[in-house]
N, C-alpha and C positions, 0 to 999 in steps of 0.2 A: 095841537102842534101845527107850526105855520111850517113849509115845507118851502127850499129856495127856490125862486125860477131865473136867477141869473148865472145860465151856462159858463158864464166866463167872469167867475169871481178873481178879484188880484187873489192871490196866496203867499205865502210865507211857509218856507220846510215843508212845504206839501200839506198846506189846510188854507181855510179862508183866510181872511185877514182878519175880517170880523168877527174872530175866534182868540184873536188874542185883545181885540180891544173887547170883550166880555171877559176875557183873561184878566185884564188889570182893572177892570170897574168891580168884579168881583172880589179882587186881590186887598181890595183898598177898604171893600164891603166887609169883609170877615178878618183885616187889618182892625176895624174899630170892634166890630162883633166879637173878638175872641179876645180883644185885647181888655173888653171891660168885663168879660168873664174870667180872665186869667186872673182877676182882683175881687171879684161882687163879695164872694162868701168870703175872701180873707180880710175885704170891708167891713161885711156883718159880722164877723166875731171878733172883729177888732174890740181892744179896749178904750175905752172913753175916754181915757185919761191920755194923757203923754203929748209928743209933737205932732203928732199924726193920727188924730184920734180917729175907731171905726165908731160900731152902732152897741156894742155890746152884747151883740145875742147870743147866744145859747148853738152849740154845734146842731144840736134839730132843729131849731128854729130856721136857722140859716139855710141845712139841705132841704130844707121843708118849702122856702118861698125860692129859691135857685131851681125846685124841680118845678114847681105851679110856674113860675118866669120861661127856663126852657122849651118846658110841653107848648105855652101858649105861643111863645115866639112862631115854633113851626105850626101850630094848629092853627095860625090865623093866615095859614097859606092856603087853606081852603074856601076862604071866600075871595081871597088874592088869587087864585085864579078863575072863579068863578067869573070874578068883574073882567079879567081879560080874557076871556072868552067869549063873554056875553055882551059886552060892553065897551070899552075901550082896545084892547089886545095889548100884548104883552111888553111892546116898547113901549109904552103911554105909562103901564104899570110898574115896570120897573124906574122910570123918571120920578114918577112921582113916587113910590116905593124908596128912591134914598134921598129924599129932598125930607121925606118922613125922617128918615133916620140921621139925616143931619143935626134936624131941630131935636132930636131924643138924644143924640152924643151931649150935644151939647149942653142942654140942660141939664144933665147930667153932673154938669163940674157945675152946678149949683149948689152951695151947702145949707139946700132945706130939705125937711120931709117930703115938702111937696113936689119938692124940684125931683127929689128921687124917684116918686112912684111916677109923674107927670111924663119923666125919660123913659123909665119903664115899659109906658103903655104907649110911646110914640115908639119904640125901639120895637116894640111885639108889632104895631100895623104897618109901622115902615118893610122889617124884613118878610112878614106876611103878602105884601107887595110887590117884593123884588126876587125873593130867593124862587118862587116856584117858576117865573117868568122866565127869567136869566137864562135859565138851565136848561129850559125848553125853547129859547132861542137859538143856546147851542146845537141842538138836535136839527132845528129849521137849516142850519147851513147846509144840512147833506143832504143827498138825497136818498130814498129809502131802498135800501138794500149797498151802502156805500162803504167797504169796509174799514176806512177810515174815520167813521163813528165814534166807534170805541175808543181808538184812538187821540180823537182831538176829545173826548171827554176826558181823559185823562188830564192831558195837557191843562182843559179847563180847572180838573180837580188840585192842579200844581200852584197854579196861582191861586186856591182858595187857602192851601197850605203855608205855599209864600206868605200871605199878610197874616196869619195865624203866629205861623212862625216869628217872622219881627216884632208882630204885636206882644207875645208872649216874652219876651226880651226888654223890647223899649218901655211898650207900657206895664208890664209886670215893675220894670225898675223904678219907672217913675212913678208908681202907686206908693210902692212899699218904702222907699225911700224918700219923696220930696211930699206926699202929698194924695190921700186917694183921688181928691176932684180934680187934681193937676191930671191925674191918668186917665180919667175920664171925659176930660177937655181934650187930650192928646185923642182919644180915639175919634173925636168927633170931627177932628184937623184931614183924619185918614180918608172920614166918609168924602168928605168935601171934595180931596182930591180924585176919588172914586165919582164922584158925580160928573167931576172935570173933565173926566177921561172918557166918560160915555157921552156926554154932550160933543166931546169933539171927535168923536168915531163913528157919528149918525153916518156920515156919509157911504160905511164899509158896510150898513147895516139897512140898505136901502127896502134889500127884498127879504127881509125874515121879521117876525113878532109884529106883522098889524094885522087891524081887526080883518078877522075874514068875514066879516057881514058886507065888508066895503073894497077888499080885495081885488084888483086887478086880476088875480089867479080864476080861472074857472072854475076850477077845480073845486079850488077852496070856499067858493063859494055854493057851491052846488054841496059842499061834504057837511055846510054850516045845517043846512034844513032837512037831510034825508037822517032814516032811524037810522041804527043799529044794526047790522048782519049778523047773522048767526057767527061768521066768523069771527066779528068784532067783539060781539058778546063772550063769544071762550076766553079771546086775548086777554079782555077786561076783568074774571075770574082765574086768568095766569097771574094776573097782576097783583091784583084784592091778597092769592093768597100766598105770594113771594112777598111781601107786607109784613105778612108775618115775621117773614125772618127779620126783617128791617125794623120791628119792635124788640126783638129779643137782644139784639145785635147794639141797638144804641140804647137800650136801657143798662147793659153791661159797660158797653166804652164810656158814657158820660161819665162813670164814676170819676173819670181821669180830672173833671171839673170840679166834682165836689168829693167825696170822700178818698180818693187820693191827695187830690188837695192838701186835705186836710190831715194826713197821712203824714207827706211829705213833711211839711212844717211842723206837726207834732213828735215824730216818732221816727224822723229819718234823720240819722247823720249825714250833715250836709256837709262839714269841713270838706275843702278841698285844697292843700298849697297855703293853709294856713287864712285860707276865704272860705266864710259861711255862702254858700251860694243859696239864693232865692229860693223860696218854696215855687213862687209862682212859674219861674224860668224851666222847671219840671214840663210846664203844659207846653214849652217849646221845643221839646223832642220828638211828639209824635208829628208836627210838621216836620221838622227839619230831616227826619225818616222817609217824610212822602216826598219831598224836595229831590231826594237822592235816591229813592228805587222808585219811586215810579213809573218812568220812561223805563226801567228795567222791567218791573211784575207786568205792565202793561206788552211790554216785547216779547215774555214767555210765553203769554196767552196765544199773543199773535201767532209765533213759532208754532207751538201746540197746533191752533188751527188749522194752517199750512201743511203740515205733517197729516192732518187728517183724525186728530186726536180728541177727546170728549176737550170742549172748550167753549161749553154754551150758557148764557149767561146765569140762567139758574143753576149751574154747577158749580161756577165762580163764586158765587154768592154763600152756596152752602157752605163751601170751604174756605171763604171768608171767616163766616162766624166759628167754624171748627178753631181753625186756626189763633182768630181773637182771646177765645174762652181758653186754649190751652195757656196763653199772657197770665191768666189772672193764678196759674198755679205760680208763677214767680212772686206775688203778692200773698200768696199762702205762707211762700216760703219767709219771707221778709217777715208776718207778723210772728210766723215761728220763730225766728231770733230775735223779736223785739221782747217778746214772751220771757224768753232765756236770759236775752243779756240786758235788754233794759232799754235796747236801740237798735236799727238797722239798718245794713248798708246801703246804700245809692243804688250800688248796681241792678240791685231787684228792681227799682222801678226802672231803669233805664232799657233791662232785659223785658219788661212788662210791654212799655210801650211801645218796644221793637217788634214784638208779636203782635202789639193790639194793630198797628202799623199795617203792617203784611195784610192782616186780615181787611182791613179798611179799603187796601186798595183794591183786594179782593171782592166786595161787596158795592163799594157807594156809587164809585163812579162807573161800575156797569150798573147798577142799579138805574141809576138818570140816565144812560144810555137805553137800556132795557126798556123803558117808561117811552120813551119819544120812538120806540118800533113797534110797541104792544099799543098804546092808546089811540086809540080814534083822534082825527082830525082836529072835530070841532070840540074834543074833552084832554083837549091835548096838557094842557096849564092846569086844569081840574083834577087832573090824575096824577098832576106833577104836585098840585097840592095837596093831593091825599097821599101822597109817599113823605112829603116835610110832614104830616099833621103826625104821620104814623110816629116819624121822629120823633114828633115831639111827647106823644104817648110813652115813647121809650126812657125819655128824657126824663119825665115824671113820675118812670117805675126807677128811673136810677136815684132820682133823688128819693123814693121809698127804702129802695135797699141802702142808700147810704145812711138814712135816719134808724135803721134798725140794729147800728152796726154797734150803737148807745147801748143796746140790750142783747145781740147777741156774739159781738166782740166782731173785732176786723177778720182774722182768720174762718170762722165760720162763714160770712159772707163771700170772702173771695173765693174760698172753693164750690160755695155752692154754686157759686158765679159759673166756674169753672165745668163743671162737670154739667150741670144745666146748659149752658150754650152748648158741647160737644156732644152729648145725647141727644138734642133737638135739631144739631145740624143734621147726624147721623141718620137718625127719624126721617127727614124730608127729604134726602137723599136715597132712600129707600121708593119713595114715592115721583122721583126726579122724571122720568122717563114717561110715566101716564099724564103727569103736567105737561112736558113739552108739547105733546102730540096737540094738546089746545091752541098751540103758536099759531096750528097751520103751516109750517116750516116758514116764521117770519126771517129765523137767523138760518135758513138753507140757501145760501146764494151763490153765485159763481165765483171765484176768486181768480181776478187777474194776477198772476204769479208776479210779472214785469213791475205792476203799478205797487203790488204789496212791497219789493224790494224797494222801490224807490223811496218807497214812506218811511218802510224801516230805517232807509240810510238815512231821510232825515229825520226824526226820530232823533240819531244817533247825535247827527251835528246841534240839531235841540239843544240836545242834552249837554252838550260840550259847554 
């Protein structure tokens, strides 16, 4: 983690500035990333034939290479930030990281096989490059112990939702209706302008993400060649095994990518007003959820705090995924009337993803918070890329349980979903308090009462 040393950042509602130009380089980032997963598997099962043909596979087939594709995406954030730590640092990586992913959108709207797997594997090293840096850029704006952290992560987490959310709209429509490689061109258009935006925000981004082998910082320099403290050591075993929960937690959500998905389009009455609405335009709920409580679930925590009340980030976290898993009993309930009457309504998912929602904001974006106060210096990017790897571990058990759902029906699945996250949150939550104490009270800080209201109020006009 690169840590700022320019006292007198411009800001914006009470944050850096170059918080919101990571805001829209990200925005634009997970605009093409979510917009050609709001399509891949309804590509792959597409039928061969017609005006719009997919690949023809087999519903396992499909959740089978979407979870191997997912896992690796974030697993290859482990040597993406290895290289910016050791080697370049994290602005160098994330440049080159979506120049990666430009050339993988695009290739992408190729209609060959080659062209497909070729996008694939530029899209896994591209976001392997960007995603862990990014996020650990954001953290480098504050300094450590800034309560405002938490907070501008949030805000970062709004715009990864924003281009999820459009993406799941614009390019869901123009997959399923003009064209899949037309939507997969479309997402590449997005990266571009995400590149756009970070190339001309360099300037707001002076003193965060370079290599601290070459660092102006002292500090930073000095943190690159010395070990480990016993203190930094517990942090890093705080970290490894809040991990956990961040496996259990997106091996359950991903489902919303592949077998709800597949859900949606099979088995859900979509009429709406006399319009079949999109299966795909489903996956732009759970943004358009975090677009609109965000600045709110993020504002409770803070109050909580303020008050004096348990609000520490491994707490948030557990009841993140409590909260998540309770989502998947609304999809219990939907395959029980599909059971009965043959179809089921919307609202189940739409109640699904409102909960899955809650919980997300619950867990993620403290989680990347959480990571850039527990991690060492010089393993700052490294540790941000073992929490995307763990992702992607999760990702790969979702596409496991959604391949199973062939043999052991959709209802069995979502409950087991169900009751497995809220028993294991419950679990860790028992254990919550002998973890902390390893922080070393990282999150025991002072709280300016004057500065917290300012923030909150803006916050508020943010949000407006």
């Amino acid at each position: 983690m690169t840590t700022s040393t320019d006292i007198n950042q411009k800001e914006l509602f009470g944050h850096p500035i170059g918080l919101y130009v990571l805001f829209f380089t990200e925005m634009w980032e997970r605009f093409s990333y979510y917009g050609m997963r709001a399509i891949l598997v309804l590509y792959l099962v597409g039928l061969t034939t017609g005006d719009n043909p997919g690949l023809g596979w087999s519903n396992g087939e499909a959740l089978a290479l979407y979870g191997w594709y997912t896992m690796l995406v974030y697993v290859a954030s482990i040597p993406g930030g290895w290289i910016a730590d050791k080697l370049i640092g994290q602005k160098k990586s994330v440049l080159y990281g979506a120049i990666l992913l430009c050339f993988g959108h695009g290739i992408l709207a190729v209609e060959e096989y080659w062209a497909f797997y070729t996008g694939l594997g530029l899209i896994i090293a591209g976001v392997g490059m960007l995603k862990p840096n990014i996020s650990t850029m954001v953290g480098g704006l504050y300094k450590q112990g800034d309560i405002r952290r938490d907070k501008g992560f949030t805000i970062f987490y709004i715009g990864i939702n924003l281009g999820a959310f459009l993406s799941s709209l614009i390019v869901g429509y123009v997959g399923e209706v003009h064209g899949w490689h037309y939507g997969f061109g479309l997402a590449g258009i997005g990266m571009l302008l995400g590149l756009a935006v970070y190339m001309y925000g360099q300037k707001y981004l002076l003193h965060v993400g370079n290599f601290m082998g070459t660092s102006d910082n002292e500090e930073e320099r000095e943190a690159a060649n010395k070990p480990l403290t016993s203190v930094e050591k517990d942090r890093v075993i705080v970290l490894l095994i809040s991990f956990l929960l961040v496996i259990v937690f997106w091996g359950a959500f991903e489902q919303a990518g592949g077998l709800m998905n597949i859900y949606a389009s099979e088995k859900t009455d979509r009429m709406l007003m006399g319009m079949e609405i999109p299966a795909s335009w489903f996956q732009s709920l759970n943004a358009m959820f975090i677009i609109f409580l965000g600045t709110s679930v993020a504002a409770y925590w803070a109050s909580r705090k303020l008050k004096g009340k348990v609000s520490t980030s491994l707490f948030k976290m557990i009841i993140g995924l409590i909260i998540m898993g309770t989502g998947f009993f609304f999809m219990s309930a939907a395959s029980a009337e599909h059971e009965s009457s043959g179809s089921s309504a919307m609202y189940w998912l739409v109640l699904a993803y409102l909960f899955h929602t809650v919980g997300e904001l619950c867990i993620s974006p403290v989680a990347l918070s959480y990571i850039t106060k527990l991690a060492p210096l010089k393993y700052g990017s490294l540790m941000m890329g073992v929490y995307f790897a763990m992702t992607g571990f999760g990702n790969k058990l979702a596409g496991l349980l959604g391949e199973s759902a062939e043999n052991l029906g959709e209802f069995t699945v979502f409950t087991g979903i169900a009751i497995f996250c809220v028993a294991f949150g419950l679990l860790v939550m028992i254990f919550r308090k002998k973890l902390e104490t390893l922080t070393h009270g990282v999150e025991d800080v002072e709280i300016d009462f004057t500065k917290a209201t300012n923030e909150t109020e803006g916050f508020e006009l943010a949000n407006d």
